[in-house]
N, C-alpha and C positions, 0 to 999 in steps of 0.2 A: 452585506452578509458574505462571511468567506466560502469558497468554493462554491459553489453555483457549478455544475454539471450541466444544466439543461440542454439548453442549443449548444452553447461550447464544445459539451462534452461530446457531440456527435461528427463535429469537426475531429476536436484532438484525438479522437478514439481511433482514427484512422491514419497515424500520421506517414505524409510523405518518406521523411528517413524514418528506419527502423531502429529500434534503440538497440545500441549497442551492445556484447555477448554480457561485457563485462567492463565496470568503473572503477576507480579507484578511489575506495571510499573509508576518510577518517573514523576508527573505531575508539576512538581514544576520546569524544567529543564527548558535551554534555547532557545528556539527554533531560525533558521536562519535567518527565518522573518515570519513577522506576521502570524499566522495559520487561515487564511482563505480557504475554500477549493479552491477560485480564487488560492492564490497564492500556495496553496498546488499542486494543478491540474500542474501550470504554472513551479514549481520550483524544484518538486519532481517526479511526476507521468507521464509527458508527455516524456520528455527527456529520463527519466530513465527505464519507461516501456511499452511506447506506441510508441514511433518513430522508425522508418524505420532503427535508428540507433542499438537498441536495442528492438526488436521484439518482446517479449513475447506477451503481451495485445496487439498491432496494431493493424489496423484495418482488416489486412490479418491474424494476428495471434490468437488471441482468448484465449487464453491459458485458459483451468478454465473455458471457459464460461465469461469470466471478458475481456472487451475491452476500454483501455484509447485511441482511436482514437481522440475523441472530450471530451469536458468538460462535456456536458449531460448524453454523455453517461456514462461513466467512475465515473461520480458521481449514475445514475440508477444501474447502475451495483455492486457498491461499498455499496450500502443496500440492494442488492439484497442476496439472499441465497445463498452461495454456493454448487453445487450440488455433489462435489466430499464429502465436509464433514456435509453438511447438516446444516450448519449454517451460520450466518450472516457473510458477510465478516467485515462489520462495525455495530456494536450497538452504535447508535448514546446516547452520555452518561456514558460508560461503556465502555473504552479505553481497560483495561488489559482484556476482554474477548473476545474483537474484534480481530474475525480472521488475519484482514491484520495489526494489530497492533502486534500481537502474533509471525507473520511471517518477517516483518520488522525487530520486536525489539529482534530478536534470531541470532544475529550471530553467524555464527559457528555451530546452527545446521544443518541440513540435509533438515529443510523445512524453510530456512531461505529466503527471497523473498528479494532483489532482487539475484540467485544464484550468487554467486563466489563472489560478492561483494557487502558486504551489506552498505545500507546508512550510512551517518554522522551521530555522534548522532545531530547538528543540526536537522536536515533533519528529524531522525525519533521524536525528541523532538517533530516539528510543529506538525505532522500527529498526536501523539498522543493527544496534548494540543486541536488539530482541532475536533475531534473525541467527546472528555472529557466534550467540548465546548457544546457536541450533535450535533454535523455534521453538521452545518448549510449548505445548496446548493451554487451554483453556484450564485455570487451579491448580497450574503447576508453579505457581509463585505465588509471594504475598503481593496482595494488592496494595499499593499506597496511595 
């Protein structure tokens, strides 16, 4: 199964280095389908860090303060501040300074999200292109 959060997740959640302000991250890549936060929420974030399957965000789990139980949430939460490091998890705009784009798009570090196994670059192409877009919410695209 991909991503597994459980025990991992409580390691990596806490990493030694802190990710950095800001990455430099290809916007021009291919994403696996269209970056809508619909499909981003549906294709990325629910399955991989919010479901019962892989625990970290659920709605039992919380990790961060960040919870992908439902689309609303999970999209409020994803502009909200992070309080472990004090900043935006997403800068609608501004893909390589967003924290969850920083953490995504770092495999193989130590604060790499999702732990042990990180996305497709599909997967993190969308998030980023979604982000880049300015974050548009929840029906503010077509879903494909």
């Amino acid at each position: 199964m991909r991503r597994m959060c459980l025990v991992v997740g409580l390691v990596a959640g806490c990493p030694s280095t802190p990710p950095p302000q800001c990455i430099t991250v290809d916007t021009s890549c291919a994403p696996g389908y269209v970056p809508t936060f619909d499909n981003v929420y549906k294709n990325t974030l629910q399955m991989g860090c919010g479901s019962t399957r892989s625990s970290c965000h659920s709605a039992s789990g919380h990790q961060g303060g960040l919870s992908m139980a439902d689309e609303a949430t999970a999209y409020a939460d994803l502009l909200a501040m992070s309080p472990k490091y004090n900043r935006p998890r997403v800068e609608p705009g501004n893909a390589g300074c967003s924290l969850m784009i920083v953490r995504t798009d770092s495999p193989g570090a130590d604060y790499q999200m999702p732990p042990g196994d990180p996305l497709t670059e599909p997967e993190r192409c969308a998030l980023i292109q979604w982000v880049q877009m300015g974050a548009p919410g929840p029906g503010s695209g077509s879903a494909q």
